[in-house]
C-alpha positions as CSV (number, residue, x, y, z in Angstrom):
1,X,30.8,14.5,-26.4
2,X,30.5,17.8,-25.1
3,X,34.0,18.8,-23.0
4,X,33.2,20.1,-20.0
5,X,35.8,21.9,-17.5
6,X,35.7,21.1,-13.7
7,X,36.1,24.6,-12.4
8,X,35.7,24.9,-8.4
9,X,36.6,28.5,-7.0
10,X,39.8,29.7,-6.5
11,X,39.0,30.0,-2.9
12,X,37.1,26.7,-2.3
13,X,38.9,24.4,0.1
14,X,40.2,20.7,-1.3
15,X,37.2,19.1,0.5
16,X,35.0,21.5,-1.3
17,X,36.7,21.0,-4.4
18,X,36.7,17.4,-4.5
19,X,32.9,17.2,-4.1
20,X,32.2,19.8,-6.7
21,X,34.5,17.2,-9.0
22,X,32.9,14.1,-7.9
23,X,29.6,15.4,-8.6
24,X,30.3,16.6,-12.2
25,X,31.9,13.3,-12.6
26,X,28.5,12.0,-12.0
27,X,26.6,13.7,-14.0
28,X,29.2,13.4,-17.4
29,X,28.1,9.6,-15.9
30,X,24.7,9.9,-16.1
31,X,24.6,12.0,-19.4
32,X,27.2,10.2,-21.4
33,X,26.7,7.3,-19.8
34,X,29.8,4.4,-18.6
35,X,33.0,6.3,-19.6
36,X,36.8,5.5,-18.5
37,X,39.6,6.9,-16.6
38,X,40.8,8.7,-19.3
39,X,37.3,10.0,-20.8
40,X,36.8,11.7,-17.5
41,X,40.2,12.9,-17.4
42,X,39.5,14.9,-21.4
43,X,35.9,15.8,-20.7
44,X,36.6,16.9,-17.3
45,X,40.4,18.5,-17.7
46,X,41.7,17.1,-14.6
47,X,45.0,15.4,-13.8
48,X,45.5,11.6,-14.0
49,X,46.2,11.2,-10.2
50,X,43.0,13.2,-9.4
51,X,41.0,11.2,-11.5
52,X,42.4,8.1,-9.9
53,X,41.6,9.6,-6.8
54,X,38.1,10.5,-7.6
55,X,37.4,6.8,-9.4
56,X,38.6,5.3,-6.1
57,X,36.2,7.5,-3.9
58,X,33.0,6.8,-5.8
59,X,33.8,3.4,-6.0
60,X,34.4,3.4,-1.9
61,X,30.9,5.5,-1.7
62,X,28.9,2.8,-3.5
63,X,28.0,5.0,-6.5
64,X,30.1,4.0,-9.6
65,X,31.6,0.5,-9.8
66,X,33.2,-1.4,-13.2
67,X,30.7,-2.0,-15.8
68,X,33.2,-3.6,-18.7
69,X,36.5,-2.6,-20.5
70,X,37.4,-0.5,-23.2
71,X,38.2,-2.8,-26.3
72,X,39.5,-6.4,-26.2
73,X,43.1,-5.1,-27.0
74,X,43.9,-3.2,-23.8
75,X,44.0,-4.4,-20.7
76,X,44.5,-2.8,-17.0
77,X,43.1,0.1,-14.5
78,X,43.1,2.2,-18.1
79,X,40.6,0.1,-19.6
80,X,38.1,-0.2,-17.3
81,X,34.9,1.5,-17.8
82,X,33.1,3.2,-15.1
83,X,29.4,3.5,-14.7
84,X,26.5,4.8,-11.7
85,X,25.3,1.9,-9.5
86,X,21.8,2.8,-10.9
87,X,19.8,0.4,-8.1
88,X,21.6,2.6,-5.7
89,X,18.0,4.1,-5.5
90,X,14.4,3.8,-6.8
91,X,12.0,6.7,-7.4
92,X,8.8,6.4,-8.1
93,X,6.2,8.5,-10.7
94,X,2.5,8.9,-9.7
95,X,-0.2,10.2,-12.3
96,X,-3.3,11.1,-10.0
97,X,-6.3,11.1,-12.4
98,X,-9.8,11.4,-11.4
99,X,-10.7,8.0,-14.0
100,X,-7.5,6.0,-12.7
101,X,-4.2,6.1,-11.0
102,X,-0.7,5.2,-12.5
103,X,2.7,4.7,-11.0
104,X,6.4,3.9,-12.6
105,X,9.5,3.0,-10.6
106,X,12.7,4.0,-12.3
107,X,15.9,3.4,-11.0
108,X,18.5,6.4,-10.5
109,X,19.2,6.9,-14.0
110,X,15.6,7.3,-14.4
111,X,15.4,3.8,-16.4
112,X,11.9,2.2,-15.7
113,X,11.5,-0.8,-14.1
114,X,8.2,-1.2,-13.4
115,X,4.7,0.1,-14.8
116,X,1.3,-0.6,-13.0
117,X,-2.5,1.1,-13.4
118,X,-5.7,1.3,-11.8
119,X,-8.6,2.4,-13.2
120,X,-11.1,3.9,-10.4
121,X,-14.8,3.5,-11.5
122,X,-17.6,5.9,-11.1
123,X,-18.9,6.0,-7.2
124,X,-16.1,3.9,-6.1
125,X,-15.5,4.4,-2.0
126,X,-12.8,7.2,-1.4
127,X,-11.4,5.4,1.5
128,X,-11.1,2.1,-1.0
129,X,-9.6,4.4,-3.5
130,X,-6.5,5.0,-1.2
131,X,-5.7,2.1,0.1
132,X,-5.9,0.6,-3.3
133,X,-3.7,3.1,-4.9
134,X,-0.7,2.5,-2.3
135,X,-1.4,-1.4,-2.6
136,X,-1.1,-0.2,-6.3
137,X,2.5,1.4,-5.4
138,X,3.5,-1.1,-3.4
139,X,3.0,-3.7,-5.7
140,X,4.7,-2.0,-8.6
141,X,7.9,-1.3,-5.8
142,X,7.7,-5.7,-5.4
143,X,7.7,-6.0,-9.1
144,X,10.8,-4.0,-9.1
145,X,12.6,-5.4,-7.3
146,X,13.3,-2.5,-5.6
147,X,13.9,-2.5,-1.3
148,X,12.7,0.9,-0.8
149,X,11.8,4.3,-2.5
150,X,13.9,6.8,-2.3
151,X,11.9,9.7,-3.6
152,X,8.2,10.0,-5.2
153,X,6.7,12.5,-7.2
154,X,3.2,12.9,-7.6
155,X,1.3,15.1,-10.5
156,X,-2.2,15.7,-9.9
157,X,-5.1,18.2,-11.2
158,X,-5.7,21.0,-9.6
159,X,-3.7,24.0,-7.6
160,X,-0.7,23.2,-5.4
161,X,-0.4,25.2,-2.2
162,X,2.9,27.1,-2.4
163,X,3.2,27.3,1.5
164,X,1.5,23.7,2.6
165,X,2.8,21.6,-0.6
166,X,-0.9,19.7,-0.5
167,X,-3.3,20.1,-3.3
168,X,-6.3,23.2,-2.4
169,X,-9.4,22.0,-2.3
170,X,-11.9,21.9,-4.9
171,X,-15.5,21.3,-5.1
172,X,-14.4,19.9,-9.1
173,X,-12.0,17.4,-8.0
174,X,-12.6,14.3,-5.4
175,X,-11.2,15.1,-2.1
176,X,-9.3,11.4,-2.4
177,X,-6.7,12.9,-5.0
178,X,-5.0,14.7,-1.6
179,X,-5.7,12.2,1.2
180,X,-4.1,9.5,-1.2
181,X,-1.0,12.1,-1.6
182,X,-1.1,12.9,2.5
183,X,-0.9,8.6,2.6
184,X,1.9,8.2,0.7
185,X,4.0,10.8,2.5
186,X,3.0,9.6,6.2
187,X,3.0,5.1,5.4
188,X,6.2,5.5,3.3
189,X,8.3,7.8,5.2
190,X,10.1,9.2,1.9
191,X,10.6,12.7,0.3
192,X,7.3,13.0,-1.5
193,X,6.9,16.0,-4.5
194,X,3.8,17.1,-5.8
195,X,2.6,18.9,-8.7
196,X,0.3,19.9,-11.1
197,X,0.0,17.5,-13.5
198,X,0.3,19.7,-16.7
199,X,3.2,20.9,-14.7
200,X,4.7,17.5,-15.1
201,X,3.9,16.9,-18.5
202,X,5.8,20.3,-19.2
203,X,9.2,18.8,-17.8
204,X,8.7,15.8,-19.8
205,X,8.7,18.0,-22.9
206,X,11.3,20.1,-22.4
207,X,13.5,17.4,-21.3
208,X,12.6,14.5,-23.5
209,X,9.8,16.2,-25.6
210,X,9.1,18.2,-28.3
211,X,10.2,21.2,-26.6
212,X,14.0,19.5,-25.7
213,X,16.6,21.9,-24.6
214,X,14.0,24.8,-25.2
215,X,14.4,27.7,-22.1
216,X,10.8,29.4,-23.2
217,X,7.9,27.7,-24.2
218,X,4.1,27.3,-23.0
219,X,2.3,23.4,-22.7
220,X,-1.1,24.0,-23.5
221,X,-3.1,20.9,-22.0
222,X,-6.2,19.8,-24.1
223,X,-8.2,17.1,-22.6
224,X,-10.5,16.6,-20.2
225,X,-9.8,19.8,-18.5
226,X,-7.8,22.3,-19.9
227,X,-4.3,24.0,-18.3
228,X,-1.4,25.3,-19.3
229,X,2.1,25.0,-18.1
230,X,4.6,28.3,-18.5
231,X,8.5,27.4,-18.7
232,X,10.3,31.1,-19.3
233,X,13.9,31.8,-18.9
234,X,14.8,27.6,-18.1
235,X,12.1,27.8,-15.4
236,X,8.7,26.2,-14.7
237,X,7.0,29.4,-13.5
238,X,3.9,28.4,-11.1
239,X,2.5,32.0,-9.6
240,X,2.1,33.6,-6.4
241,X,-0.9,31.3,-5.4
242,X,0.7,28.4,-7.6
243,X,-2.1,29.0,-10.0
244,X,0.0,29.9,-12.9
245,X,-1.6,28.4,-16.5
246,X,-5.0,28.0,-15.2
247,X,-6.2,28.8,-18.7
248,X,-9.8,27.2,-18.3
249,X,-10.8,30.3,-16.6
250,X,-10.6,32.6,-19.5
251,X,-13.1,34.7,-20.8
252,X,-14.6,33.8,-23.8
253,X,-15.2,36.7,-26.2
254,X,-18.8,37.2,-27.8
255,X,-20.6,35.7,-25.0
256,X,-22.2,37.6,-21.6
257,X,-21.4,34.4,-19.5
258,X,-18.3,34.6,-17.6
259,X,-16.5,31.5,-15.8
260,X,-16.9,32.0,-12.0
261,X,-13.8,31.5,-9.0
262,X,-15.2,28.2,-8.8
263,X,-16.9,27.1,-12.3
264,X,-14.8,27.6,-15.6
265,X,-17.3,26.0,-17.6
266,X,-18.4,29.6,-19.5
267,X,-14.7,30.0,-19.9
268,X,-12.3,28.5,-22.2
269,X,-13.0,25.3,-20.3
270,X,-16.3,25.2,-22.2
271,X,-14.9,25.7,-25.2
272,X,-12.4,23.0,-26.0
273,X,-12.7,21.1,-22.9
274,X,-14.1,17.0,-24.0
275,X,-17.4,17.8,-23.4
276,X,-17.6,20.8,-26.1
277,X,-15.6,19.0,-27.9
278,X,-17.3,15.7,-27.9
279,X,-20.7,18.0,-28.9
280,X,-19.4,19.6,-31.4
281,X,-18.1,16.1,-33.3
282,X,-21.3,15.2,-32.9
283,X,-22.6,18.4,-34.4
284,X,-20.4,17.7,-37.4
285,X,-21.2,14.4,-38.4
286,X,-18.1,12.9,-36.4
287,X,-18.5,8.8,-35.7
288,X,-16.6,7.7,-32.6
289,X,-16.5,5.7,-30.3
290,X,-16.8,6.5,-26.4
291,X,-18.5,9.4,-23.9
292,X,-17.5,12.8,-23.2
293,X,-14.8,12.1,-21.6
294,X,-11.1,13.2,-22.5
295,X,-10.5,10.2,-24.0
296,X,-14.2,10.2,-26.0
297,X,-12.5,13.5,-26.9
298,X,-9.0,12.3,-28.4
299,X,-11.2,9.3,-30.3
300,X,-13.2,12.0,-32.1
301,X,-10.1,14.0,-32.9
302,X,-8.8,10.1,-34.4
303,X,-12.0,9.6,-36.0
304,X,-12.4,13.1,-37.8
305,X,-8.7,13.2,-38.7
306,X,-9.2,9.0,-40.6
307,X,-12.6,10.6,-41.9
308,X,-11.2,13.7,-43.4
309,X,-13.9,15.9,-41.4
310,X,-12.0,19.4,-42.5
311,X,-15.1,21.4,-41.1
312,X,-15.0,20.3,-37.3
313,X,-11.1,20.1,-37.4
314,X,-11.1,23.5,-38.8
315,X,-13.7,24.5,-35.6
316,X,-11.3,22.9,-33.0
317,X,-8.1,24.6,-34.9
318,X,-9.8,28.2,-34.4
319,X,-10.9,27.2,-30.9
320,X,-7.5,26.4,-29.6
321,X,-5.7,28.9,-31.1
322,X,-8.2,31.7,-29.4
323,X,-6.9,30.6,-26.3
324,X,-2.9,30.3,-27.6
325,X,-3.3,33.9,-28.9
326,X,-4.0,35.6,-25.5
327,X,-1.3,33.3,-24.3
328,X,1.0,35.0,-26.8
329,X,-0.3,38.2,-26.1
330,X,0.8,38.4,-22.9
331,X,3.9,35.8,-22.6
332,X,5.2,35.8,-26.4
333,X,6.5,32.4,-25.9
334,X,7.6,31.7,-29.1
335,X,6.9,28.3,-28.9
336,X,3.2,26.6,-28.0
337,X,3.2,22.4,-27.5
338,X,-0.4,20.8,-28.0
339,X,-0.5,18.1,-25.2
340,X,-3.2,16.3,-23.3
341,X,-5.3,13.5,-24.8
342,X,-6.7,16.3,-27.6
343,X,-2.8,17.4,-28.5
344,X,-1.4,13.9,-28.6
345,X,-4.6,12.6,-30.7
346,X,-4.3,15.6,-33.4
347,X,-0.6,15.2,-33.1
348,X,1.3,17.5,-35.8
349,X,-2.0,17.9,-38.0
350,X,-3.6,19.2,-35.5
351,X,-0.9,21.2,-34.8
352,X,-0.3,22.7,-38.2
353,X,-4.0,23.9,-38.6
354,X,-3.8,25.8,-35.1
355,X,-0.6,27.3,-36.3
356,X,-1.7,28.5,-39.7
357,X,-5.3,29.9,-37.4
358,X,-2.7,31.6,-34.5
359,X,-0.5,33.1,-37.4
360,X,-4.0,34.8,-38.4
361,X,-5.0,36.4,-34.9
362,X,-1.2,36.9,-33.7
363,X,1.4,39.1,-35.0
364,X,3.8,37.3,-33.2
365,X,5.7,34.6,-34.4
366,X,5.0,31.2,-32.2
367,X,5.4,27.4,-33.5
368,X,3.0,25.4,-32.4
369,X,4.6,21.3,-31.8
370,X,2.3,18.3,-31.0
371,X,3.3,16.5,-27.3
372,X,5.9,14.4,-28.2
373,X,6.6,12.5,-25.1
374,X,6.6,9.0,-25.4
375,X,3.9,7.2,-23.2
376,X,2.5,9.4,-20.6
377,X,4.1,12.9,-20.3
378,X,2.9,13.2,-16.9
379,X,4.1,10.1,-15.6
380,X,7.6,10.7,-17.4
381,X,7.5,14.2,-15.9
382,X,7.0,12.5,-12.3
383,X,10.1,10.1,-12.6
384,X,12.2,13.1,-14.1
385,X,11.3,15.2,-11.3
386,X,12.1,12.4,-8.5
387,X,14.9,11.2,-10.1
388,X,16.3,14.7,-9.9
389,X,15.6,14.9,-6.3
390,X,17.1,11.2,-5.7
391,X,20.6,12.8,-7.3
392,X,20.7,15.7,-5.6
393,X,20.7,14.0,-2.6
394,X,22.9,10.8,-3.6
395,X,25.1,12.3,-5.7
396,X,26.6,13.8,-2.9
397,X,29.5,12.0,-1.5
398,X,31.6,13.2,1.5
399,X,34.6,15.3,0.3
């Protein structure tokens, strides 16, 4: 275990010191997970009566209770072993797609408890959509277990108004994406966070991903649209307009076309978005199964990577790493992780070929790691990001 020293201000009043205590108590909870009297007492270097103390106000506040003992030998107030009251709260994760709609519950540890998607079909009524996708929340709340929601967090494509928190609109996205978002927040009276999507999946890697623990790195989203997510310095930086990442829009070299404000498709969109990439399987001799779609895209990648198709791979390889080298150019990350339903598909193959084509066309030095998120990154990113919330706000107990 990592020791960690409870260190309030010298000035900070005993109320104010007692909550800064209880709260890292809490969180050695959460991280290490159940511990005892005297494991909080090493890790956190407080006395033995102040730990007493603290046990026996989190207990009174609800949030920690006795979860077992501490071997069969010992016996007593010594040997019991504390843990969170995890179904003190529920949070809830929402994946807005334009081809379907998923939702998790996880309780305040972030454990999930329930699971639950809807596919939305082609022409399918807008108004049908949303009322279907909170029946869909609801129902995965019942299968829970759970009473209520504490927090939700929803990731969706698209830009996120810094100053209204609602999604902008966009003549490339269905309008039902923000009225389901707007219904949520007014029928279930709860905190509601949104985000971009690749946003999400961003805090999924760095937290439980292939970028763990990592303070700089960029997510470079390859599926059926194309982002990218920048996390410098520890932080998730989203822009002045909250448009940070929106890589689709770059120029593409050796062309006249440019992408427009409103059509990226003669940007780098159109170069390794599904649809190019769908083509240019096709164009290689690539048998798979499915449309143009991001996930007709990720079954080509599968297909060319069983075949041993070393001519398109090599294609997609140089077409990504275009678009990761004027990333470096002008962030030097250091680190680039392939993501999306492209990245996951190619996984570290994929990734090794666009690292050996990047290392051609950038002096600087960049690894280049495959998603590795288990399930979906975006979903996981939208329980990590509520359960956050949820802590910050119970993990607050009166001083």
């Amino acid at each position: 275990m990592t020791v960690t020293r409870a260190l309030p201000g010298r000035n900070a009043s005993p109320r104010t010191a007692r909550a800064i205590n209880d709260r890292l108590a809490l969180r050695l909870l959460q991280q290490e997970g159940p511990l005892t009297a005297g494991q909080l007492k090493e890790l956190t270097g407080m006395s033995r009566p102040s730990v007493a103390d603290l046990v026996e106000r989190l207990q009174d506040s609800g949030l920690i209770e006795v979860v077992g003992e501490a071997g069969e030998a010992r016996r007593g107030p010594n040997a019991r072993v504390y843990g969170i009251v995890a179904d003190r709260a529920y949070v809830a994760g929402l994946d807005i797609r334009i081809e379907r709609i998923a939702v998790e519950i996880a309780d305040l540890l972030g454990r999930t408890v329930a699971r639950a998607e809807l596919p939305v079909p082609d022409g399918a009524d807008p108004a049908r959509i949303v009322e279907d996708g909170l029946e869909l929340l609801r129902g995965a709340v019942r299968g829970a277990g759970a009473t209520a929601l504490h927090t939700v967090a929803v990731g969706a494509p698209g830009l996120v108004d810094p100053g209204t928190g609602r999604l902008r609109a966009s003549d490339a996205l269905p309008a039902w994406h923000g009225h389901l978002v707007d219904e949520v927040r007014s029928r279930l009276a709860v905190p509601v966070l949104l985000e971009n999507e690749v946003n999400l999946a961003a805090v999924a890697e760095q937290r439980v991903g292939a970028a763990r623990h990592d303070d700089t790195f960029v997510l470079l989203w390859i599926g059926g649209g194309v982002g990218a997510a920048v996390v410098l310095d520890g932080r998730l930086r989203r822009g002045a307009s909250g448009g940070a990442g929106e890589v689709g829009f770059l120029p593409r070299l050796g062309t006249p076309e440019l992408p427009t404000a409103t059509d990226c498709d003669n940007g780098y969109h159109g170069l390794v978005g599904s649809r190019a990439l769908c083509v240019l399987a096709r164009e290689h001799g690539v048998a798979f199964d499915g449309g143009d779609d991001a996930d007709g895209a990720a079954a080509a990648v599968r297909a060319a990577l069983a075949a041993g198709a070393d001519g398109f791979l090599a294609e997609l390889a140089t077409r990504i790493a275009a678009g990761a080298a004027a990333i470096c150019a002008v962030l030097d990350p250091g680190q680039i992780v392939l993501a999306g339903e492209v990245g996951r598909a190619g996984g570290a193959a994929l990734a090794e070929l666009v690292a050996e084509r990047l290392g051609r066309i950038s002096p600087l030095p960049t690894l280049v790691r495959a998603s590795a998120v288990p399930g979906g990154a975006v979903l996981r990113g939208a329980v990590l990001t509520a359960t956050d919330a949820a802590q910050d706000a119970v993990f607050a107990p009166a001083g």
